[in-house]
N, C-alpha and C positions, 0 to 999 in steps of 0.2 A: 663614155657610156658603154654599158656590157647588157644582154639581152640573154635568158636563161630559160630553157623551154624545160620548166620543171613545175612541180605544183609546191605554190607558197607552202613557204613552214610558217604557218602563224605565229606560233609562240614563240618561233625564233626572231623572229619582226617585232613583237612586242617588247621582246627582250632588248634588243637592239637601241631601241628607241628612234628608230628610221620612221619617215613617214611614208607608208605605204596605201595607194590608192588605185580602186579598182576606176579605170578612167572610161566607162563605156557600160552603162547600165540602164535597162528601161524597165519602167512601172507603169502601170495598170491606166495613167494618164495618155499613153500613146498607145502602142498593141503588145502589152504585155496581160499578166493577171495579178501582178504584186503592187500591194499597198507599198508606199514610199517608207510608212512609218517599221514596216517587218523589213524593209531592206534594210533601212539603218539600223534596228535594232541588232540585227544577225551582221552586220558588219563590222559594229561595237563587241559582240560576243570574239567575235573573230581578230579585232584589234587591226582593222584596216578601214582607209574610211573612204568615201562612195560617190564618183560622179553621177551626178543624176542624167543623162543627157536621150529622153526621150524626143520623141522624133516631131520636129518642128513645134513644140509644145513644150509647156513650163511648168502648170499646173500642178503639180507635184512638190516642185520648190516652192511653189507661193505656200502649199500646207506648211512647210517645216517652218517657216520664218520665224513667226513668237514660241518654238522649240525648245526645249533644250538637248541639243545632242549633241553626244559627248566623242562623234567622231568627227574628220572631217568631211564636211559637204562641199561639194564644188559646184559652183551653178553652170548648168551646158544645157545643150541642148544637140539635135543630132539634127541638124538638115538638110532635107532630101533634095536637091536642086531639079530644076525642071531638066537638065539634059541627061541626069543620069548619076552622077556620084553622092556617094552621102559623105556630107562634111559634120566632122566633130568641134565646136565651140564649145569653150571653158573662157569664164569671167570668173573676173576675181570677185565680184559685188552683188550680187541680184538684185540688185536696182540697177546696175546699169544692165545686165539679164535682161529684165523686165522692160526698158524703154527701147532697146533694140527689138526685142519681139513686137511688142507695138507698129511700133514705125515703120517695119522692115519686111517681120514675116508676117505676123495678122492680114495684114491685104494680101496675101498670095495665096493663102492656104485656101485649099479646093473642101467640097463637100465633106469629104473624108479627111482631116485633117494632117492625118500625116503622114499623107501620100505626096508624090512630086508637088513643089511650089509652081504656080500661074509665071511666067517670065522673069525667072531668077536664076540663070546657067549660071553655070559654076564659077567662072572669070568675073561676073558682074555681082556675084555672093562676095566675093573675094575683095572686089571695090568697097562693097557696103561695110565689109570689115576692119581695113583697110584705117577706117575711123576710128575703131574701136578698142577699146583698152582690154584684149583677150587674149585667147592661144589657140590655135586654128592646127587642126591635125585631119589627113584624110583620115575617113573609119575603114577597115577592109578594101587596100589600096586596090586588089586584086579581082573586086567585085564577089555578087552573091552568085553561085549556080549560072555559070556561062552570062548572067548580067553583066550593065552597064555599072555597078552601084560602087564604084571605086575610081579615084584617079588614074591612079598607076594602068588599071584595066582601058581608059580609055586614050591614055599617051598613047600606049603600043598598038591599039587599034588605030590611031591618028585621030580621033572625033577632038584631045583635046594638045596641045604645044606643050616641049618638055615643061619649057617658062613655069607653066601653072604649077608645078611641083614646087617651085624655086619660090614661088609667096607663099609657102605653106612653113605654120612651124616645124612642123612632123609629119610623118605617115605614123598609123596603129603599126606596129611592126609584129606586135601577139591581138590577136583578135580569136577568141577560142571558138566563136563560129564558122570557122576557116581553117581549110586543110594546113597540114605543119607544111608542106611543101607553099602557099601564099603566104603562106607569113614568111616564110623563108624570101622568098622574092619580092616583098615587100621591102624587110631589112634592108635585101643587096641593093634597092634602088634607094633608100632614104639613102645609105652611104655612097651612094654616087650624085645625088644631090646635096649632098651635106647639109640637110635638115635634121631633125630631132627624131625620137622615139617617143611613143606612148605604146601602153597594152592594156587590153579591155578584156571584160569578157564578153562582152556585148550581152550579155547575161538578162534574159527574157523571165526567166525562172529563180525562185525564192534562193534557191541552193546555191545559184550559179554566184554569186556574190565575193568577190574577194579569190575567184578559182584565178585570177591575172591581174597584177598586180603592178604598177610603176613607182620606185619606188627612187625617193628623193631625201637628201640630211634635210631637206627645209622642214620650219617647224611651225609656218602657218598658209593657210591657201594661198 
């Protein structure tokens, strides 16, 4: 695996025939302002195709289903755990998406939905998943603005045990909401756990779409 802090050459990607996915994007279903239907459209223009992974929330993907879209969609979802990190979940299915949310997070979620979950720390998300037919990546290992909202930020602070790194498929290792120096520090600790890579843009905004890219020869979700 090789990590390039450069901005996608789309047309070279398309050319390619690689499949490139932006693994960390929110819509207008959680706290963003973007229709799900204009992210995929502008991600199709772009020739990369788009995790949906709004925060504690799905709604979004349940629009696309009887779709047709002619990129890839990943069903995820972004979970804010009650002690502090946000975790990235990718399913290969949204049906099995959808019956985890149910059972799992529907009873946690507070007034505001996609704020922290009701008694769901990080380690006991981790169990819940555990079960699960998915791919588990911290989102911005390093946290938001001196926050808790990262793994990696709360190993070195001691709140969480290296171990916890060690059940994860990935850390985000490009996260473009995040200085290049945490994504740096990210990196160096996925490779000392010898976990995985993904890069998002965590992209709140219509533009942000496909600006980080994770890019794989596979040729279906």
């Amino acid at each position: 695996m090789s990590v390039s802090f450069e901005r996608p050459d789309w047309e070279a990607i398309r050319e390619s025939g690689v499949m490139a996915v932006d693994m960390h994007f929110h819509t207008n279903c959680s706290d963003s302002f973007t229709d799900v239907r204009s992210a995929v459209r502008l991600a199709a223009e772009r020739g990369v195709g788009v995790a949906i992974t709004d925060h504690n929330l799905i709604e979004s993907l349940v629009k696309l289903r009887n779709e047709n879209v002619s990129v890839p969609v990943i069903p995820g979802m972004e979970i804010s755990t009650s002690d502090g990190p946000h975790i990235l979940v990718y399913f290969y299915e949204l049906q099995d998406l959808e019956r985890f949310w149910f059972h799992t997070i529907r009873p946690r979620l507070q007034e505001c939905p996609w704020l922290a979950l009701r008694d769901c720390p990080t380690e006991r998300l981790l169990d819940f998943l555990e079960r699960e037919n998915c791919v588990v990546s911290a989102a911005h290992p390093m946290g938001y603005f001196m926050t808790n909202k990262g793994v990696e930020v709360c190993i070195r602070k001691g709140y969480l045990a290296e171990e916890v790194a060690t059940r994860l498929d990935a850390y985000e290792v490009i996260c473009s909401g995040m200085t290049h120096e945490s994504n740096l520090q990210a990196l160096s600790s996925a490779k000392r756990y010898g976990i995985g890579f993904t890069g998002g843009t965590d992209g709140h905004t219509l533009g942000e779409v496909g600006n980080v890219v994770t890019i794989s020869d596979s040729t279906t979700v």
